[in-house]
N, C-alpha and C positions, 0 to 999 in steps of 0.2 A: 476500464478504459483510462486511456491521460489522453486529458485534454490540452490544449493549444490555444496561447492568447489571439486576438483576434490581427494584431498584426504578424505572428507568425503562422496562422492561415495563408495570409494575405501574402505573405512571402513564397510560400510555396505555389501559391495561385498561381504568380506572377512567372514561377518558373514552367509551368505550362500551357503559358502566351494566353492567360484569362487577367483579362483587362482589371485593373485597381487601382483607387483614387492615388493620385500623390501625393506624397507624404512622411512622415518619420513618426520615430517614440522619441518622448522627451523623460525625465526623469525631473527635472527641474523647472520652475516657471520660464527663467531666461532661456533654457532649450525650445519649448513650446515655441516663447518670440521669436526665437531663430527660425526654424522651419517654418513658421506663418508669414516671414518676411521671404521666405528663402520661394515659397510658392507663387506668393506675390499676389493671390485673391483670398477673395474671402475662405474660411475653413470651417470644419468640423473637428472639435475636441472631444474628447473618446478615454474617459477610462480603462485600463484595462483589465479584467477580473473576467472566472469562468463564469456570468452568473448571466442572466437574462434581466428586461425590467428596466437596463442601466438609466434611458432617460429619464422613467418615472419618480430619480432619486438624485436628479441629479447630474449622473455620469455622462450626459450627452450632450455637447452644448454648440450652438454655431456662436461664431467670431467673424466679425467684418474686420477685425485688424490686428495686426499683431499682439497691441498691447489688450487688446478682449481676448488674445488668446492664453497669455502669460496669467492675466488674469483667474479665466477660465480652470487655466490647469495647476491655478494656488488654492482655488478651492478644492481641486478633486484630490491632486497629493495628499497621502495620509486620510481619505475617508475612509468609512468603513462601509462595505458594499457586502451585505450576507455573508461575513466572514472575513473578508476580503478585507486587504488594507491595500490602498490603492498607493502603488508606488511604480507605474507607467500610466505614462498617457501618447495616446496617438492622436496626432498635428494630421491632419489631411484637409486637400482642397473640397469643398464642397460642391455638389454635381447639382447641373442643372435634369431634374430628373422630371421625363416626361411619361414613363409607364414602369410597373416593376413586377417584377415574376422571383415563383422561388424555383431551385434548382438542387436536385438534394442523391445523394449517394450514401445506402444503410445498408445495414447488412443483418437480411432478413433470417435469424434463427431459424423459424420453423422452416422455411423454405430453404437453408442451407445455402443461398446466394445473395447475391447483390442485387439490392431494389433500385432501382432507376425512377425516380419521382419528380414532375415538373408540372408545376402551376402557371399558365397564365396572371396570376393574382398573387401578389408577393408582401410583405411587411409585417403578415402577423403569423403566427404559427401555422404551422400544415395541415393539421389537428383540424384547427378554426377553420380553416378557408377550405378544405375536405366537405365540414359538415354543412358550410353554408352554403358553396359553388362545389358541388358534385362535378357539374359539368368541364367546370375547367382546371382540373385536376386529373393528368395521366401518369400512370406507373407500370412497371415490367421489371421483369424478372433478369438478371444476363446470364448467360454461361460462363464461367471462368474462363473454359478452354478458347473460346473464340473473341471474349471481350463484346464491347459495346459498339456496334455497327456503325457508321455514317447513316444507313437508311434505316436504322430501328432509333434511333435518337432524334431522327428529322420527322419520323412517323406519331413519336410521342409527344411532338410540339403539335404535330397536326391534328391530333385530339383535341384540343385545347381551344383550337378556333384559330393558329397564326397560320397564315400560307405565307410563301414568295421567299424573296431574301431574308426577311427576319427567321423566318422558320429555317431556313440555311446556316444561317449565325447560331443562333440556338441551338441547334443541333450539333454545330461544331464543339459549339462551347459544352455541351453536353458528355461530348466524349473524350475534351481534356479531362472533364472534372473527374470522370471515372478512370481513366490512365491516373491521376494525382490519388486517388482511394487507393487503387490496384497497388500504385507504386510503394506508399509511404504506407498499408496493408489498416487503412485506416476503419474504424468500427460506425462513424460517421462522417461526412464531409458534406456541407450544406452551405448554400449561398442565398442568402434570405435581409435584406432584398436582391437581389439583382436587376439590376436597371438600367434604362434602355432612356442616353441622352436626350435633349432636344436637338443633338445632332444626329442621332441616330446608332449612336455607340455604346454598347454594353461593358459594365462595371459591377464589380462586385462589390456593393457596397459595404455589407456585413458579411458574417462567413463565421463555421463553428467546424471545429475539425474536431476527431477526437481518434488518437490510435490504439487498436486493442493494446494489451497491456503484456500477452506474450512476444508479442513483437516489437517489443522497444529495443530491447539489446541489438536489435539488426541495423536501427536507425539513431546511432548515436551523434548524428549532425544535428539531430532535429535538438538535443539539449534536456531531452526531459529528463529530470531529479528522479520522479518516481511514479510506479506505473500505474497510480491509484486514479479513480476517478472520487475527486473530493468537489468541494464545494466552497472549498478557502485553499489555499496554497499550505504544502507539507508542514508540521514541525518539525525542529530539529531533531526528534527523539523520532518521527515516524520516518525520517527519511536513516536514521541508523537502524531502524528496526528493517526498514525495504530493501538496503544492506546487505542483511543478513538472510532473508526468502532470497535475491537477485544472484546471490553466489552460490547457496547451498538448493538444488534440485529435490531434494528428497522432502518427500511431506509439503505440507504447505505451513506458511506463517503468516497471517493475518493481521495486522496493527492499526487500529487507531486510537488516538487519544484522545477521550472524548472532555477531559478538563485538565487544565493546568496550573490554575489560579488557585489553588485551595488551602484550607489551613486543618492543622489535625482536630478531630470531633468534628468533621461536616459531614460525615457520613459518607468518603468518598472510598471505592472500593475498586481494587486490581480485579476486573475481571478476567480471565480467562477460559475459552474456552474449547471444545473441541469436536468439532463436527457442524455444520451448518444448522441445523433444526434443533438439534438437541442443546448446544449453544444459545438459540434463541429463548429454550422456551427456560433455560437456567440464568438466562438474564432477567427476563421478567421476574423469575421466582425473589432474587436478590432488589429486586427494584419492589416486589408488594411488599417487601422487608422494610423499606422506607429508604434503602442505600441508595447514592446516585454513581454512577458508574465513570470512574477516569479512564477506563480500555477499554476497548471492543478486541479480543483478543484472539483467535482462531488459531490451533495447532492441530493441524488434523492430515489422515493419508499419510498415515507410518510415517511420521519425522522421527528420525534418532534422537538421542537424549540430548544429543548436545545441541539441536535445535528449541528443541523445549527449556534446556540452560539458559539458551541466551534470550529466549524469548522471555520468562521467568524475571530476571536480570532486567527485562530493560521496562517491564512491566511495573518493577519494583522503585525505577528510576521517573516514578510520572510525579509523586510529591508523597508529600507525607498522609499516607492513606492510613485508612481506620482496620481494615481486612484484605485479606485474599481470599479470593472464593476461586475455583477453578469445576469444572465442570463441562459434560459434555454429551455423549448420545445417549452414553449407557450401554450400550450394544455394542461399541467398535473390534474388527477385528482383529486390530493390530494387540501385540503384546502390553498391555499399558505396564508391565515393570519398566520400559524404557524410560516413558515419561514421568514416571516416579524417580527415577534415577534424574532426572534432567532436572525436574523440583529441588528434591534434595541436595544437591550439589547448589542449586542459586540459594537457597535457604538455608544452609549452612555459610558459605558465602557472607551470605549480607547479616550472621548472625541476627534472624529474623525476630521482629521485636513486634511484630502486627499477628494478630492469630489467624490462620490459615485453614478452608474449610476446603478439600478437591477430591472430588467424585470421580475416580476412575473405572467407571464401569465395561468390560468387555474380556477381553482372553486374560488369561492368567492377575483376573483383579485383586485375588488373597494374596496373592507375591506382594501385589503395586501397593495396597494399604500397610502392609508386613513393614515397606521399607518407609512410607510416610510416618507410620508410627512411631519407627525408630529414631525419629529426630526428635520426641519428647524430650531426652536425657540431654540434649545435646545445643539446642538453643534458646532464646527465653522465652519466647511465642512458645501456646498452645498450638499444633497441627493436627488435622482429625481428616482420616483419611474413610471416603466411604464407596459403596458397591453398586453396581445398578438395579439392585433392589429398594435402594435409598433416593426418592424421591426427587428432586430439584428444589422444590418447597421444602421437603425435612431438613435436608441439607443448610440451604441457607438461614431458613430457622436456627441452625446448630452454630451458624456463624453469628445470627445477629445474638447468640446466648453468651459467646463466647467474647464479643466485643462488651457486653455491657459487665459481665464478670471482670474485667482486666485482669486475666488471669495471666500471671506471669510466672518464669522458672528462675534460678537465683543460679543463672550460668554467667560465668567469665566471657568474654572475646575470645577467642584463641588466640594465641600465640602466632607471631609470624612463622610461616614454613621456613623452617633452616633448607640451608644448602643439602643438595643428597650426596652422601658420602661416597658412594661408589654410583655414579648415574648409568645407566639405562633410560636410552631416552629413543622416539621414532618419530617423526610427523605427520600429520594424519589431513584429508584430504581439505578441511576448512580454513588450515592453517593452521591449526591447533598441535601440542606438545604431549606424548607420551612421555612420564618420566618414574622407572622406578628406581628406587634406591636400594639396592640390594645388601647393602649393610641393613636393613630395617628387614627386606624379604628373607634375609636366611635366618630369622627369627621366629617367622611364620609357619603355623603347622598345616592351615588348611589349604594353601594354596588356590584358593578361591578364585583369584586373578584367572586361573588359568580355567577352571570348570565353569564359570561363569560369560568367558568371553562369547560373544553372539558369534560370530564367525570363528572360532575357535583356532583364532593365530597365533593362540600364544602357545606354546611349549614349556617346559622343564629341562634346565639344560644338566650339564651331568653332576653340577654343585648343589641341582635342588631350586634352580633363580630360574623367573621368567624372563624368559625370551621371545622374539619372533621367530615364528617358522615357516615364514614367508620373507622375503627380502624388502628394505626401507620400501623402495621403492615401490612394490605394487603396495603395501600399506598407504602410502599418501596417495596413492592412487584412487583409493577408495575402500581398499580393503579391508582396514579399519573401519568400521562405523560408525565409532563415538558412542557406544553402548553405553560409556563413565563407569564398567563394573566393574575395571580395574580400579576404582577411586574408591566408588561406593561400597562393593562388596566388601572391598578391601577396609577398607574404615571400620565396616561393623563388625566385620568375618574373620579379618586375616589380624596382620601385624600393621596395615596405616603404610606402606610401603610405596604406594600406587600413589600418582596424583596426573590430572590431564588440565592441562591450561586451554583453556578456551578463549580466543581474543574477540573481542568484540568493537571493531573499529569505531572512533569516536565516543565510545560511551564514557571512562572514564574524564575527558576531557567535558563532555556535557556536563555532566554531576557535580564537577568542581568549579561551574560558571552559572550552575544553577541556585 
């Protein structure tokens, strides 16, 4: 899920005629003084962070006058709220509030629909006021097809104990708020409290929205960065990393980072890993090792290699870690030589100087460990590839062996890749560069490039040199799929002919600011 500050709820509220305080976001204390002059009664100062709790620390504060407001919002700029560094505050007029009700739109998994939930009794959790007032607490189910009635929303205030015109009101307001779920295709949308003036007019005072996370791309007005539900606002490494999942469909990519502050010997370690459960329990494994973990990393659901590269790559970009551990179900069915190949190429890369332990266990695992191994010769880290017969615990035992050893190879950097003499080059569907040099391939005897490619586009044309046998065009289409075997195979196999550039937007520019 991404979540929604609490005034751009409140924004969207507004656009389907559900009542909210008056008000603005400030960034600066003199802003705050503005709009508390600009309302011209007394106000409500408001942090803003996805987190709950906010007055018991602080973030909530009434101001009888502007300059208690500016005040107000010198203290909250720059706190630190569960992660949160507060740098909005919402200015709003303060309500005279005579009852308050919650009012809430979820979206029920097992039930596979839209829960429709309203309390009489509003300001603490649903949770709370569920197990305390059973009685004033209604909920139902909706159909998508038909949406949320006028008379089934007026029916579930009537639960509750409201009759007359407020139960009219309510009920109206009930079927904007699920038109606003429906719309903006949200996984949460709740108005807690909602309250009902001492003139008799409803207000939303707080309000928590949160949109599933496949449907962001549809609603790019709403401004979310990225489609995580976090508990502090993205990094700039996790919003390159969401980047790179948001454009490429295939498999999935997982990031978080779970430190940033660290320095070399603190024990912090690139995790990676591959498959939801099997993931878990190979993070533990590395954590009773005594490592503390800078990634939570997920590559899993047949990503091509070149997703595993850049994932790899930006994994390696969180600081100066002590290990790479990589690890995952054990079982999977996807081909793990892909993701060996995706390794390999960031590991060679970053001429890898940390020792590296990743468990590729599933379809063709003696291939996947075949090509991990082969980067022994080739960069100064130890890398130890193992099977799913290899444990999560042996495994990372083999890494914490390998960290206290400092075992290192007495390899060079490479050389910058010269220009290609005769290029052969296609584009492939990430953005990325096919480039052979065929001054280097008519040198090659195994043609490996060509027996090894997953989709088998390449061809021999009548000199002997690979080609496509498909036109650019459906290649960037996707027809390529970033296998890397013309790099990799070709590196260990062939003549080194092969090279695939993978871009990775904004990482370079991180790295060199970090």
């Amino acid at each position: 899920m991404a979540r929604l500050h609490e005034y751009q709820g409140k924004a969207l509220l507004k656009q389907f005629n559900i009542a909210v305080p008056e008000g603005g976001v400030a960034t600066t204390p003199d802003q705050a003084r503005d709009l508390a002059a600009k309302i011209a009664r007394p106000v409500m100062v408001k942090a803003q962070a996805w987190v709950t709790g906010r007055a018991s620390i602080g973030g909530i504060k009434k101001a009888a006058t502007p300059d208690e407001a500016a005040s107000s919002a010198r203290a909250m700029l720059g706190m630190k709220v569960k992660g949160f560094t507060v740098e909005q505050i919402l200015v709003e007029e303060q309500l005279d509030v005579a009852r308050e009700f919650y009012a809430g739109v979820i979206v029920d998994d097992r039930a596979q629909a839209p829960l429709i939930m309203f309390s009489s009794i509003g300001g603490t959790g649903i949770e709370e006021i569920a197990a305390a007032h059973p009685d004033r607490v209604a909920r139902t189910h909706v159909d998508i097809d038909f949406g949320l009635q006028d008379y089934q929303a007026r029916d579930l205030v009537r639960q509750t104990g409201i009759g007359g015109r407020l139960q009219r009101s309510l009920g109206a307001l009930l079927v904007q708020l699920y038109n606003l779920a429906r719309t903006y295709e949200a996984r949460a949308a709740e108005i807690n409290p909602l309250v009902q003036t001492a003139g008799g007019d409803l207000y939303a005072a707080d309000c928590r929205l949160t949109v599933d996370d496949y449907a962001v791309f549809r609603h790019k007005e709403l401004g979310i960065q990225i489609a995580r539900e976090y508990d502090r606002p993205p990094t700039a490494l996790e919003k390159i990393a969401y980047a790179v999942e948001r454009d490429d469909y295939r498999g999935t990519f997982y990031f978080i980072q779970m430190a940033g502050d660290f320095e070399k010997g603190q024990r912090y370690v690139g995790f990676h890993g591959a498959g939801g459960g099997g993931s878990m329990m190979s993070m533990d494994a590395v954590l009773r090792q005594g490592y503390k973990l800078a990634t939570f990393v997920d590559t899993s659901g047949n990503p091509p290699a070149s997703k595993v590269y850049r994932a790899a790559r930006i994994v390696l970009s969180t600081g100066p870690l002590d290990g790479y551990f990589g690890s995952g179900s054990g079982v999977a069915s996807q081909e793990q030589f892909h993701s060996a190949r995706g390794l390999a190429k960031a590991f060679l890369e970053e001429h890898l100087t940390i020792p590296a332990v990743v468990r590729l266990g599933g379809n063709a695992e003696d291939k996947a460990v075949d090509i991990l191994e082969q980067l022994n010769d080739r960069i100064p880290a130890p890398v130890k590839g193992y099977k799913k017969d290899d444990s999560p615990d042996f495994c990372a035992a083999q890494l914490d062996a390998l960290v206290k050893s400092g075992e290192r190879h007495d390899v060079p950097p490479p050389s910058p890749r010269p220009e290609p003499q005769t290029p052969y080059s296609f584009e492939t569907v990430t953005g990325g560069t096919v480039t052979f040099d065929h001054a280097i391939c008519a040198t090659c005897e195994s043609k490996i490039c060509v027996t090894e490619c997953a989709r088998q586009i390449l061809s021999l044309n009548q000199d002997g040199l690979p080609i496509l046998n498909i036109t650019r065009k459906e290649a960037k289409k996707g027809r390529c799929v970033e296998c890397l075997a013309c790099e990799i195979e070709c590196l260990f196999h062939g003549a080194g002919g092969g090279h695939v550039h993978l871009p990775i937007p904004g990482l370079d520019e991180y790295r060199s600011q970090s």
